[in-house]
VOBA-1610 file (N, C-alpha, C; in pm, whole numbers, padded with zeros to 5 digits, always signed):
BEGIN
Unk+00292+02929-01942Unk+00253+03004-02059Unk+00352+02981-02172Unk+00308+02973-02281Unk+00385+02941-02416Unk+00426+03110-02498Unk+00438+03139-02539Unk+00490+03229-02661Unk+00556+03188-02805Unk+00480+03277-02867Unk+00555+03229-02996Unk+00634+03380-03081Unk+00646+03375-03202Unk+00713+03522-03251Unk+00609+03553-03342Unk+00588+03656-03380Unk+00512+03733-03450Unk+00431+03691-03565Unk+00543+03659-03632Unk+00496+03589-03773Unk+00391+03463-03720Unk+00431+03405-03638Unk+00361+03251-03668Unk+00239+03335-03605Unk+00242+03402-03454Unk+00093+03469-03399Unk-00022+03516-03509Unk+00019+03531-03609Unk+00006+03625-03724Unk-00119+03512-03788Unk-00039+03374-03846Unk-00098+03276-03858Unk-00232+03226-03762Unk-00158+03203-03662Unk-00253+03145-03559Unk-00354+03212-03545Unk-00379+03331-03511Unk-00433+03428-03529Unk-00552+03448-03595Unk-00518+03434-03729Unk-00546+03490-03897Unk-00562+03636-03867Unk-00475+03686-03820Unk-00440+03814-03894Unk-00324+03899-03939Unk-00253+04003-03956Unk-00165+04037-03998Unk-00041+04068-03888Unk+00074+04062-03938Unk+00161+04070-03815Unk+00207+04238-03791Unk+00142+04333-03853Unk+00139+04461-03844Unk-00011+04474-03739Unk-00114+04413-03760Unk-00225+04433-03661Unk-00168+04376-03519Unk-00090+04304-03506Unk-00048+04243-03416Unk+00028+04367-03342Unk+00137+04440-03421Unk+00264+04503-03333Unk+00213+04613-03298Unk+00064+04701-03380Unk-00018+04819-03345Unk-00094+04735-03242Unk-00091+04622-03228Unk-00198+04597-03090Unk-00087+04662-02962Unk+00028+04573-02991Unk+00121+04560-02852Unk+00119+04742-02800Unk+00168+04801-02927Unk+00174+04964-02942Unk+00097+05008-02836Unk-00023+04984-02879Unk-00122+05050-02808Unk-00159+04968-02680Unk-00059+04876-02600Unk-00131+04807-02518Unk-00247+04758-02518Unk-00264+04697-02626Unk-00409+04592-02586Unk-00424+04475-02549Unk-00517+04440-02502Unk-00543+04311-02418Unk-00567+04181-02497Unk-00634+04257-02618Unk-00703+04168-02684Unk-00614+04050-02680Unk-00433+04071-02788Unk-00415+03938-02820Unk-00272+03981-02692Unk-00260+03883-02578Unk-00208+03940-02439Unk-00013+03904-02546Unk+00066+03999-02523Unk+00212+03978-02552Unk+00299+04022-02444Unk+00422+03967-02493Unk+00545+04034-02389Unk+00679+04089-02467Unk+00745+04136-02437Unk+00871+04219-02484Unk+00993+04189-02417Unk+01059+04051-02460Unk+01190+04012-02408Unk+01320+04043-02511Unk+01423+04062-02406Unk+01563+04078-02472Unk+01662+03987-02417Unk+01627+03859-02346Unk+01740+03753-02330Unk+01674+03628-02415Unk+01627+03637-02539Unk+01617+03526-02565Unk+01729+03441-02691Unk+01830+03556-02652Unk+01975+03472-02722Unk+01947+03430-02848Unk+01875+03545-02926Unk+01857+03520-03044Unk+01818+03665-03132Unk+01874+03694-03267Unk+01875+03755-03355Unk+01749+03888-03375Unk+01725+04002-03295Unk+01619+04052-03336Unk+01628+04190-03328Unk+01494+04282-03388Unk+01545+04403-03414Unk+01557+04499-03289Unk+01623+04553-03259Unk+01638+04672-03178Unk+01708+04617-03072Unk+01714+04461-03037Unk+01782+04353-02902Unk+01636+04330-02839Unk+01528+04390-02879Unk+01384+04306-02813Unk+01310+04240-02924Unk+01260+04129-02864Unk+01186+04053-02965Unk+01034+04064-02851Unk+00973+04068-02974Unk+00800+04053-02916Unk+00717+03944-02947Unk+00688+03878-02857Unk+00599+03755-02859Unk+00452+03761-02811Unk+00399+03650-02875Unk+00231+03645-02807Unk+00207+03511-02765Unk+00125+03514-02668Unk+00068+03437-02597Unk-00023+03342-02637Unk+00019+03223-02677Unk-00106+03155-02776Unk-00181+03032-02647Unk-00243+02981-02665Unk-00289+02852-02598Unk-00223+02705-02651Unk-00265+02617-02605Unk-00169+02475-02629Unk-00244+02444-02743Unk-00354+02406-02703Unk-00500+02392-02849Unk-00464+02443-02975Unk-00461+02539-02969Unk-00408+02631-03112Unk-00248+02572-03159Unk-00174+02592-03041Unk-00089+02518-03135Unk-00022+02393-03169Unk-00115+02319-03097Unk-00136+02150-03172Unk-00220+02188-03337Unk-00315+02234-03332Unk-00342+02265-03479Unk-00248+02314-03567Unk-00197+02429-03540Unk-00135+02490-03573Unk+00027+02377-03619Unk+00085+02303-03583Unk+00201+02205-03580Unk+00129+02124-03681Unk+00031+02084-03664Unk+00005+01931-03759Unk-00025+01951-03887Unk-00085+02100-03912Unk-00086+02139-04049Unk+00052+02205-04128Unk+00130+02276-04016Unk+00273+02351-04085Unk+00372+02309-04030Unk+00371+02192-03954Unk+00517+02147-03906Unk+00536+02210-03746Unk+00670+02170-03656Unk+00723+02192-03565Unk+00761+02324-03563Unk+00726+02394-03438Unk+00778+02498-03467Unk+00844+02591-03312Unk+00915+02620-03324Unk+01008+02692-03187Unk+00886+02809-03087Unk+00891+02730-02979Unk+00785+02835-02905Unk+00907+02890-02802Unk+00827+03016-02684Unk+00953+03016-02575Unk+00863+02992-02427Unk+00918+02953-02349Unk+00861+02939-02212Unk+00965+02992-02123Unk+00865+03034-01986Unk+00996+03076-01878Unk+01061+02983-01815Unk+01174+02991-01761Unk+01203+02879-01701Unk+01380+02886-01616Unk+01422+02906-01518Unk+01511+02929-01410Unk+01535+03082-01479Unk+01435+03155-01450Unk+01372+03283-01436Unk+01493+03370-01579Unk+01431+03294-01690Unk+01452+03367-01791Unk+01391+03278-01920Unk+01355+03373-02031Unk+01266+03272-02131Unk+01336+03221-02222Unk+01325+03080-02243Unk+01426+03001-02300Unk+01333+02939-02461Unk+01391+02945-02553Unk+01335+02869-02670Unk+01350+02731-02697Unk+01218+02707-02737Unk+01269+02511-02734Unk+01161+02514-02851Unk+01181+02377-02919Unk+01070+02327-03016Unk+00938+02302-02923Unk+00828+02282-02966Unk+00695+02245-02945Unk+00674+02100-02907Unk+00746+02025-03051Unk+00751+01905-02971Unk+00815+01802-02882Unk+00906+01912-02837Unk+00942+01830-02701Unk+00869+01835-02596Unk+00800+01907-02578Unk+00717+01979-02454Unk+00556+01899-02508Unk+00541+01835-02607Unk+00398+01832-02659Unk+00388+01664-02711Unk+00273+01605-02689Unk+00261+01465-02725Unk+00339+01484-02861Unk+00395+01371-02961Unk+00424+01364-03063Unk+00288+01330-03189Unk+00196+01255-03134Unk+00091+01184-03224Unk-00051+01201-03086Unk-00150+01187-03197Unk-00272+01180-03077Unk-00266+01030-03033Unk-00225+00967-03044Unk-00236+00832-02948Unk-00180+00845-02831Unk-00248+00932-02754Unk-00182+00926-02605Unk-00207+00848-02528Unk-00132+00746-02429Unk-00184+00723-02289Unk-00229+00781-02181Unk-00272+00718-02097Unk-00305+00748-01985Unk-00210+00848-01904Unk-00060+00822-01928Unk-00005+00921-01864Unk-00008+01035-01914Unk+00006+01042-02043Unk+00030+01186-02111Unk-00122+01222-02094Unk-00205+01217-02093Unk-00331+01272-02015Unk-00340+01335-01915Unk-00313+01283-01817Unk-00290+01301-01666Unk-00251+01403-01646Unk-00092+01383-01686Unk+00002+01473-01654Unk+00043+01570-01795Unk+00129+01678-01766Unk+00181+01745-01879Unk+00284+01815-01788Unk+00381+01857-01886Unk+00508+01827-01846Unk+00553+02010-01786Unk+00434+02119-01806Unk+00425+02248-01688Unk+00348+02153-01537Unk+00343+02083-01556Unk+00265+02009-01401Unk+00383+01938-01308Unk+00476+01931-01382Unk+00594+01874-01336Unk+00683+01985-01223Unk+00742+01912-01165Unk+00828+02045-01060Unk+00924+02028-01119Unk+01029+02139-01072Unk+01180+02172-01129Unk+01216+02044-01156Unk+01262+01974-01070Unk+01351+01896-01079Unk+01342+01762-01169Unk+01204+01742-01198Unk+01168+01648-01266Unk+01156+01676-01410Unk+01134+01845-01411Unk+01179+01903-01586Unk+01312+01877-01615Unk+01404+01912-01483Unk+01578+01883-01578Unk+01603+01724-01587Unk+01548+01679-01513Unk+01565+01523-01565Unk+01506+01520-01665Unk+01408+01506-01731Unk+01314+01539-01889Unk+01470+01584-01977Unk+01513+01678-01933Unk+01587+01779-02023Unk+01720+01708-02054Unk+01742+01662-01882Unk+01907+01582-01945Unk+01878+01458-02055Unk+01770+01367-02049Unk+01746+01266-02096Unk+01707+01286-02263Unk+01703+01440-02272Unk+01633+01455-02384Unk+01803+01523-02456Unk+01900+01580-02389Unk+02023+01578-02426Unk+02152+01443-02458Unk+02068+01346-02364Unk+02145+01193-02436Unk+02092+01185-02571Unk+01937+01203-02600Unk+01871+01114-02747Unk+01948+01213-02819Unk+01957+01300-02813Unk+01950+01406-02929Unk+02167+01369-02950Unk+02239+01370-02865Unk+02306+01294-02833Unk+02359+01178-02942Unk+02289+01090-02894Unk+02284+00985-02948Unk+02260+00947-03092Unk+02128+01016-03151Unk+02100+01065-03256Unk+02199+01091-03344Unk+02327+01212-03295Unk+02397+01216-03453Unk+02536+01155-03349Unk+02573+01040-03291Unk+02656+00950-03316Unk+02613+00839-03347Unk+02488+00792-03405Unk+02487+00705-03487Unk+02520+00708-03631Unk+02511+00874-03607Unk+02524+00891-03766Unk+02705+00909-03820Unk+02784+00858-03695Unk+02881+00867-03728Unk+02942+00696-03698Unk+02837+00646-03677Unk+02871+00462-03655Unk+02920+00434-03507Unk+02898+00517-03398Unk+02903+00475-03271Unk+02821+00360-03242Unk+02864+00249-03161Unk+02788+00124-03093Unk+02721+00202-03013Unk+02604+00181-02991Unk+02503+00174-02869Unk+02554+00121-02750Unk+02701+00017-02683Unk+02714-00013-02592Unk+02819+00121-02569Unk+02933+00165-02701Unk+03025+00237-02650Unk+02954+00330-02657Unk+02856+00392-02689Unk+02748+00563-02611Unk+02730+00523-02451Unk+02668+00422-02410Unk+02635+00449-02329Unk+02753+00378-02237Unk+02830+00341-02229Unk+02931+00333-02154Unk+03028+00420-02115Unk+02999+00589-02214Unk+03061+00713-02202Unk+02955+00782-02080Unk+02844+00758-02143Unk+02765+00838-02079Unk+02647+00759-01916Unk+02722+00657-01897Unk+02744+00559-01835Unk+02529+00569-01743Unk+02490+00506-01858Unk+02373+00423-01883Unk+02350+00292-01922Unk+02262+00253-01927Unk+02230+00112-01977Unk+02169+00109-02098Unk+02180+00003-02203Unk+02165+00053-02322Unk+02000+00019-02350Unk+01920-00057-02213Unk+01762-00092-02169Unk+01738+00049-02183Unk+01784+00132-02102Unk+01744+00242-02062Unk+01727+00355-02176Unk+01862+00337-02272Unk+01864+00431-02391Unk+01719+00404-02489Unk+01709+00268-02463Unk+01611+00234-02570Unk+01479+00251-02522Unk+01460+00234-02382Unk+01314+00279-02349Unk+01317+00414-02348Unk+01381+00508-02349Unk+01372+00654-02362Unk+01357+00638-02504Unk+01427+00617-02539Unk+01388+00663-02704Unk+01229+00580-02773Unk+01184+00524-02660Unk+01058+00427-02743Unk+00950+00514-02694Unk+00972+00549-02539Unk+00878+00674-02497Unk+00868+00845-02564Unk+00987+00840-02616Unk+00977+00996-02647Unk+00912+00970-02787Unk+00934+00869-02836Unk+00910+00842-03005Unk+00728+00877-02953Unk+00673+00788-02873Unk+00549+00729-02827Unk+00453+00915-02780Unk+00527+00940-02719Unk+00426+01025-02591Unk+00492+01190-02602Unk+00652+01210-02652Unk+00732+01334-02687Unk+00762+01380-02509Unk+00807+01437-02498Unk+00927+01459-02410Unk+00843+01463-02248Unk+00720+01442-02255Unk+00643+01356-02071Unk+00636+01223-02097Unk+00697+01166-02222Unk+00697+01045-02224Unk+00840+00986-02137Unk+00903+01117-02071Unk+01052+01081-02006Unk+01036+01097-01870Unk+00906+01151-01828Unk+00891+01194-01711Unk+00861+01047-01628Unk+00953+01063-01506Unk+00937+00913-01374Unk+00862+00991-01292Unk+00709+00897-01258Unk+00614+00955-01178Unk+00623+00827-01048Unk+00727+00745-01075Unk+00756+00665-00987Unk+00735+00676-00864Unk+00702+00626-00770Unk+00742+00669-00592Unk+00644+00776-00512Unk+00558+00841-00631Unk+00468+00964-00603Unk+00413+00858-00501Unk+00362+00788-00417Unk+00259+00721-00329Unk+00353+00692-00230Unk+00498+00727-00207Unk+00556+00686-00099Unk+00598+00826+00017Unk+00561+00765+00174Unk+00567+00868+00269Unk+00643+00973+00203Unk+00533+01125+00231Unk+00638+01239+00225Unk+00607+01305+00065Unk+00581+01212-00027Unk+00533+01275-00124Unk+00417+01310-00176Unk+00355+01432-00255Unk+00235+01470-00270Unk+00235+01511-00412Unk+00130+01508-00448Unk+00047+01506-00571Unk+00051+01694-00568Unk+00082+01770-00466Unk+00093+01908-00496Unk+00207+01969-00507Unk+00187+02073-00614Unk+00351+02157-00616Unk+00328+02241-00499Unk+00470+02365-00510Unk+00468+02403-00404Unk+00395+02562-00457Unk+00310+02600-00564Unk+00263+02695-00563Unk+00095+02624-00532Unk+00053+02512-00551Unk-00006+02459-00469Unk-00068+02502-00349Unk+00075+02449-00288Unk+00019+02409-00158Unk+00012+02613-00057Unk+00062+02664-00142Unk+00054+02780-00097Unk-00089+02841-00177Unk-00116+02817-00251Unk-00281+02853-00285Unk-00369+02807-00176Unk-00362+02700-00141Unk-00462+02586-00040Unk-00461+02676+00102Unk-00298+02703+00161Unk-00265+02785+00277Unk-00305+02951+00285Unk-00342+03001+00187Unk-00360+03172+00152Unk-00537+03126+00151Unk-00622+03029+00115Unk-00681+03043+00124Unk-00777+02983+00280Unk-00711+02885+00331Unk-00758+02896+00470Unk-00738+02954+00576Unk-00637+03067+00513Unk-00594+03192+00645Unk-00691+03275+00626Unk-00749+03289+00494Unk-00831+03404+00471Unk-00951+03365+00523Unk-00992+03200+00473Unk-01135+03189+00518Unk-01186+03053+00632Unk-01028+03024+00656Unk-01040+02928+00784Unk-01121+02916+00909Unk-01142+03043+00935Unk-01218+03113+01055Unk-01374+03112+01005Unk-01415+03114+00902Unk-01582+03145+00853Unk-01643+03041+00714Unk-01581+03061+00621Unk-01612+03000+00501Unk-01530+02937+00399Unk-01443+02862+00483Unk-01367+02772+00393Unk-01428+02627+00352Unk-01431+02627+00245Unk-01513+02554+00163Unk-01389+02441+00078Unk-01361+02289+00106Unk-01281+02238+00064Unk-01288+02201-00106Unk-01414+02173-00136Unk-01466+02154-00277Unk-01461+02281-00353Unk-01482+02379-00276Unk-01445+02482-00361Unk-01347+02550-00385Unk-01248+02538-00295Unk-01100+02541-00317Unk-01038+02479-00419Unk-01083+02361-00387Unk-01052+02242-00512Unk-01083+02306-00657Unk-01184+02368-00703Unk-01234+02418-00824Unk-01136+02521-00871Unk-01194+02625-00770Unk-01053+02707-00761Unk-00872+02676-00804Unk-00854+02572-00750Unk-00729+02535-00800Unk-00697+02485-00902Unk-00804+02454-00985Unk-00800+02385-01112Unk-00779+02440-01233Unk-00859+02555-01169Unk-00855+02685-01280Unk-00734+02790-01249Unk-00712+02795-01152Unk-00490+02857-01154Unk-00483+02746-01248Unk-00460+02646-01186Unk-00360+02540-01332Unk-00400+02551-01445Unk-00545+02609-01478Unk-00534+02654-01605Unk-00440+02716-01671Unk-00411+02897-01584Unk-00336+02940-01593Unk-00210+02953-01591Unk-00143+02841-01515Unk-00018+02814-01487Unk+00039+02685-01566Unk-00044+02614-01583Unk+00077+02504-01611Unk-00017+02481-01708Unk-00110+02548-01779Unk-00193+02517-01920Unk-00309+02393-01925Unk-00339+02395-01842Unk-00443+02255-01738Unk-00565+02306-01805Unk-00645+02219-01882Unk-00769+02166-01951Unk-00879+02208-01904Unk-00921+02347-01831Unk-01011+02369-01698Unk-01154+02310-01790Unk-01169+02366-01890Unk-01341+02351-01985Unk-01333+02215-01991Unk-01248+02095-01998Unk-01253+01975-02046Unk-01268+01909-01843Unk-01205+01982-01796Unk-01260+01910-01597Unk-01395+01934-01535Unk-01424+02104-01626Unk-01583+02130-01568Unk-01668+02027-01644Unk-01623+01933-01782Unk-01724+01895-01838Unk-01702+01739-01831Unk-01604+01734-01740Unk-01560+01585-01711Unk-01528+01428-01798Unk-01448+01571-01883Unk-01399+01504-01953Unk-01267+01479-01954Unk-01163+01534-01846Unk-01051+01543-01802Unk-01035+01498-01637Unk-00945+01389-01650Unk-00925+01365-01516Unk-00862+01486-01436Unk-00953+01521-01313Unk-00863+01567-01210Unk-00730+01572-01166Unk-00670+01713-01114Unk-00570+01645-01071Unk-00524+01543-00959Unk-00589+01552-00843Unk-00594+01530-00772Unk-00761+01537-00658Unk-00834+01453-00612Unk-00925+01487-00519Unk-00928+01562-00409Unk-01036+01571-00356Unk-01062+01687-00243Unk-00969+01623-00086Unk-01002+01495-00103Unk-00859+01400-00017Unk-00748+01475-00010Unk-00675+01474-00103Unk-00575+01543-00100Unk-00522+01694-00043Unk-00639+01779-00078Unk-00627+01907+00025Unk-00667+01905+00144Unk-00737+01827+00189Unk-00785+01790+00308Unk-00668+01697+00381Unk-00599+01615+00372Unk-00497+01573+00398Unk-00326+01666+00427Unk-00328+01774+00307Unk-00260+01862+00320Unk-00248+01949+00495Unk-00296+01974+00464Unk-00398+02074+00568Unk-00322+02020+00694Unk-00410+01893+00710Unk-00405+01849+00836Unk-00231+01769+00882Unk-00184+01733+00781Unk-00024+01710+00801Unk+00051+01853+00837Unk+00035+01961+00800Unk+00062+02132+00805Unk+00054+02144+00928Unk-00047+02167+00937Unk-00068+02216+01104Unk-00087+02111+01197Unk-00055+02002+01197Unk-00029+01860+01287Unk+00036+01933+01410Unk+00196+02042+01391Unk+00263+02057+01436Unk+00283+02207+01449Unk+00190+02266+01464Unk+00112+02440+01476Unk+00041+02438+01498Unk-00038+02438+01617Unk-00146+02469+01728Unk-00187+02573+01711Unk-00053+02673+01740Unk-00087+02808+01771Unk-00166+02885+01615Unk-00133+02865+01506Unk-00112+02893+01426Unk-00249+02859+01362Unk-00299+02740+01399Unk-00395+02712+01329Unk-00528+02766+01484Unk-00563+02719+01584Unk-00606+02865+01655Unk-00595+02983+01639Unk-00495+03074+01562Unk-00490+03186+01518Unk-00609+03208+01398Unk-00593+03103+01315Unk-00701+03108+01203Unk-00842+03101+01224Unk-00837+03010+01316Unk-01006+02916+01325Unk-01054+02995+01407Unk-01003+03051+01515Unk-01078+03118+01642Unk-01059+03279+01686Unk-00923+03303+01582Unk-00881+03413+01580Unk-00743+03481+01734Unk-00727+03611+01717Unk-00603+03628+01820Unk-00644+03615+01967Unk-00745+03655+01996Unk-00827+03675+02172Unk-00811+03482+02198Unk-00858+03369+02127Unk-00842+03270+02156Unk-00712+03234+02172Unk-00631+03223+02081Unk-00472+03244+02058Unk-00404+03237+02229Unk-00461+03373+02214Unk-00381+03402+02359Unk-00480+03342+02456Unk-00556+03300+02466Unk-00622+03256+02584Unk-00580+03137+02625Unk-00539+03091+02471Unk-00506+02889+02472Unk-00355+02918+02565Unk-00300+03004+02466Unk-00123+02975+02438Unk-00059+03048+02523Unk-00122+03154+02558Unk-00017+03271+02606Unk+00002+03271+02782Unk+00078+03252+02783Unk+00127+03215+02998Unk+00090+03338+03062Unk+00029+03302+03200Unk-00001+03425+03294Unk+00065+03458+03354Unk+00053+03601+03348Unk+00189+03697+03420Unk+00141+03753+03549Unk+00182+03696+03658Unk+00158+03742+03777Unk-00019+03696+03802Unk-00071+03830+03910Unk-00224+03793+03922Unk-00287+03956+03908Unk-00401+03973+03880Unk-00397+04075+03876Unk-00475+04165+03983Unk-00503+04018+04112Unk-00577+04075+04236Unk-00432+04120+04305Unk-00312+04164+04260Unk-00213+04201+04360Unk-00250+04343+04340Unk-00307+04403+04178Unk-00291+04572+04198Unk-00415+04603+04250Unk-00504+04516+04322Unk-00628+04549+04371Unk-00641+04589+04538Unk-00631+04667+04594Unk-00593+04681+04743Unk-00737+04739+04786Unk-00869+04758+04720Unk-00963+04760+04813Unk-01094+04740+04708Unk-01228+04723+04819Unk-01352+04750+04770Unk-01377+04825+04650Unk-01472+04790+04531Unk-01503+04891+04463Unk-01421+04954+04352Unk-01287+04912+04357Unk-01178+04958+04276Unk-01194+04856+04191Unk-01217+04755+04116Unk-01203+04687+03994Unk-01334+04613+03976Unk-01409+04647+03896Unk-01588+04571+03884Unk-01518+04439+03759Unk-01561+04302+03742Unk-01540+04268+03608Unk-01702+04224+03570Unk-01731+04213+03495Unk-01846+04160+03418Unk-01826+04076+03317Unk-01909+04016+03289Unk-01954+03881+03223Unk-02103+03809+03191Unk-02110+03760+03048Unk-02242+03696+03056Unk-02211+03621+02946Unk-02321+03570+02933Unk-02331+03385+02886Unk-02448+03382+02901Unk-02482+03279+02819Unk-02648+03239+02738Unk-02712+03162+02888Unk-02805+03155+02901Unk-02850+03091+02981Unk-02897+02954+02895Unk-02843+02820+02991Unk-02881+02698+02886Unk-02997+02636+02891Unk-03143+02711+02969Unk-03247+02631+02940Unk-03361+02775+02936Unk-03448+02727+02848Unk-03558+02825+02838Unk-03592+02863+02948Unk-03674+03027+02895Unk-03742+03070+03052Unk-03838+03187+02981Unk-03902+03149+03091Unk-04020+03296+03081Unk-03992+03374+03071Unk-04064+03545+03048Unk-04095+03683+03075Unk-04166+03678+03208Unk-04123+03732+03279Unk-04188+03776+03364Unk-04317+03865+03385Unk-04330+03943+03269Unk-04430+04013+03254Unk-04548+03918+03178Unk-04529+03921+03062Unk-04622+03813+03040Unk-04652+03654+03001Unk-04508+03614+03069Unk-04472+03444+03068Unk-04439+03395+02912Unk-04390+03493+02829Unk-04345+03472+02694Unk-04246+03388+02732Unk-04204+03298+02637Unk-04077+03199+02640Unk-03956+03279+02619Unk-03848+03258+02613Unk-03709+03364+02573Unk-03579+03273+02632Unk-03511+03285+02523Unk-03353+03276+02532Unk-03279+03385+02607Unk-03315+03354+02776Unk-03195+03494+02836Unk-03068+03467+02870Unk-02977+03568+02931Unk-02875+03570+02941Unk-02812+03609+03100Unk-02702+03534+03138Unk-02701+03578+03278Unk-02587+03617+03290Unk-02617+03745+03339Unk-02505+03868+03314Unk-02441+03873+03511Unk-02360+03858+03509Unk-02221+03824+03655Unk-02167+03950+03656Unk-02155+04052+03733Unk-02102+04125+03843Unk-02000+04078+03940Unk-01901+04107+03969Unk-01763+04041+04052Unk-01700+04167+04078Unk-01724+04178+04196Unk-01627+04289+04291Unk-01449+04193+04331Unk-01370+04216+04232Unk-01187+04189+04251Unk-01158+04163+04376Unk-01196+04252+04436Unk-01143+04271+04577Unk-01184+04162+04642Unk-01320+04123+04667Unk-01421+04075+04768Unk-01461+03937+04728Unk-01430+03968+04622Unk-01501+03815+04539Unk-01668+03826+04508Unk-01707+03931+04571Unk-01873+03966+04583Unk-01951+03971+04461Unk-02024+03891+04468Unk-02085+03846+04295Unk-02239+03900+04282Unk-02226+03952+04197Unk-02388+03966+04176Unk-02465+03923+03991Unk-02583+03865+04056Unk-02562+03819+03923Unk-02769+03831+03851Unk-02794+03844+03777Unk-02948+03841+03697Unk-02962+03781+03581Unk-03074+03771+03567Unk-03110+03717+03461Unk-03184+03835+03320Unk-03101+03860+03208Unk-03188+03966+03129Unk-03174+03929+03032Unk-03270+03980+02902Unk-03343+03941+02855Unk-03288+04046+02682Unk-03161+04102+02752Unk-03077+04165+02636Unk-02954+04203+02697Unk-02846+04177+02643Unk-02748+04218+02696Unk-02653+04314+02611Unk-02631+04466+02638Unk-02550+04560+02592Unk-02477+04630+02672Unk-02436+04715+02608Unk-02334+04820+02649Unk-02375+04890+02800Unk-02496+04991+02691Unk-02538+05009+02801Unk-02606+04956+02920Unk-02686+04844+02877Unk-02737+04723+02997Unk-02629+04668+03081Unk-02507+04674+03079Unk-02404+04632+03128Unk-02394+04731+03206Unk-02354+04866+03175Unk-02332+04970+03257Unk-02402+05012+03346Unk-02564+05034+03323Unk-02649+05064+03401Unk-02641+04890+03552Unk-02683+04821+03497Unk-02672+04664+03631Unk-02534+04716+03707Unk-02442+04757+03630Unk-02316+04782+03713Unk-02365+04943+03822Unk-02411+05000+03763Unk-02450+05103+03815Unk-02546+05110+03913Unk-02654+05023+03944Unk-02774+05003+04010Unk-02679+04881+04162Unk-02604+04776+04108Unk-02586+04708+04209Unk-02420+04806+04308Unk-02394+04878+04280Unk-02293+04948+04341Unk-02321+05043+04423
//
């Protein structure tokens, strides 16, 4: 999520930045804001109030009035940066800056973005003091290939033009973050067992990244935005996960009674607490696997053959019926005893 300060919301908006602070007042939804006091900068009371704009708006918003300071969260406090570091520089994008955008990125691949974007800037005003390009980067001990393709990409694409998507296809790495892969896992615990639906998970996840990392959802339903990734990919997830959790994934699919039936070791027997006749009945039934008559009037029917087992004796009794309940259980138990 982006934020900006009042005044510019005001703009973006088109409306007044007093309709704006009677919105927050009154908690409204309409235009969604927040109320921070670490953003290490100048404001009244030590809280500054921001609103929530979309990316769309403020690419318009930049190309008609210039660059302008938004704030984002980030190692869990909201930090201010310009727009266009975080944002193509020109609409001539490639293929990568399409793809990707630089909330799609994980931690670690933003502070690389960030250090690289602290050499240019860097670099930038010691030229302006007549530093060589070999003695910069021999301080800051780079290659001066390297200074210059950063600076040809950021000029080109703005600060995902720094991002290395290198190596993503080698063992071990995935195309998912890790709030991801915990969306994919919350949702086959919930519906692993009945109605987990992989394509629709997939949809589902597209539209969080709406929300999270500012992902194009109206431009993927209309396919006009590459995916992030295919249904391959969660399906692949999945099955690398629980490769090595049996139990865990039987817990899901078949539930706890299977669980323990697969996994759980037998303790003792339980014909030792049985010392006579009549003291432990078990019952049981199961479909019968080939059609059969009524007896009464030779109707066809799916019955069921319901087992009687005296513990003690081993003494089995067993029928064929034609419904099996509670009480039909009780009464057969009752009639053959």
């Amino acid at each position: 999520m982006l934020y900006v300060e009042t005044g510019v919301a005001a703009e973006i908006f088109y409306t007044s930045s007093d309709t704006l602070k009677k919105s927050a007042q009154r908690n409204s939804s309409k235009y969604p804001f927040i109320r921070i006091t670490d953003a290490k900068t100048r404001s009244r009371g030590g809280v500054k109030l921001l609103f929530e704009v979309d990316i769309a708006d403020l690419k318009a918003y930049v190309k008609s009035n210039g660059d302008i300071s938004v704030y984002m969260f980030k190692d869990n406090e909201y930090k201010q940066i310009k727009f266009s570091e975080i944002a193509p520089k020109n609409d001539k994008e490639t293929n990568v800056s399409k793809d990707i955008s630089y909330f799609s990125l994980d931690d670690s691949e933003q502070e690389a973005i960030d250090e690289k974007l602290k050499i240019l800037k860097e670099w930038d005003e010691c030229k302006k003091i007549g530093l060589s390009s070999k003695k910069f980067c021999s301080d800051f001990n780079i290659s001066e290939a390297n200074l210059f393709r950063w600076q040809r990409a950021y000029k080109q694409k703005g600060a995902i033009g720094l991002a290395d998507k290198r190596g993503k296809h080698r063992a071990g790495a995935s195309k998912l973050n890790d709030w991801m892969k915990e969306f994919i896992l919350n949702k086959f615990r919930a519906y692993g067992a009945t109605s987990f639906n992989i394509t629709e998970v997939w949809r589902e996840l597209h539209k969080e990244a709406s929300i999270r990392e500012n992902y194009n959802y109206f431009g993927f339903l209309q396919a006009r935005v590459k995916p992030l990734f295919d249904t391959g990919t969660i399906k692949r997830y999945l099955d690398g996960y629980f490769a090595n959790k049996p139990l865990e994934y039987t817990m899901i699919t078949k539930g706890m009674d299977k669980a323990k039936s697969y996994y759980q070791p037998a303790f003792g027997s339980q014909g030792e607490i049985i010392t006579r006749r009549n003291q432990c009945w078990q019952i049981d039934s199961s479909p019968l696997d080939i059609m059969a008559r009524d007896g009464k009037d030779g109707e066809a029917i799916r019955a069921d053959i319901l087992s009687i087992v005296d513990v003690y004796s081993g003494r089995c009794v067993a029928s064929i019926e034609t419904t099996i309940s509670t009480y039909r259980r009780y009464d057969s138990l009752c009639r053959r005893r």
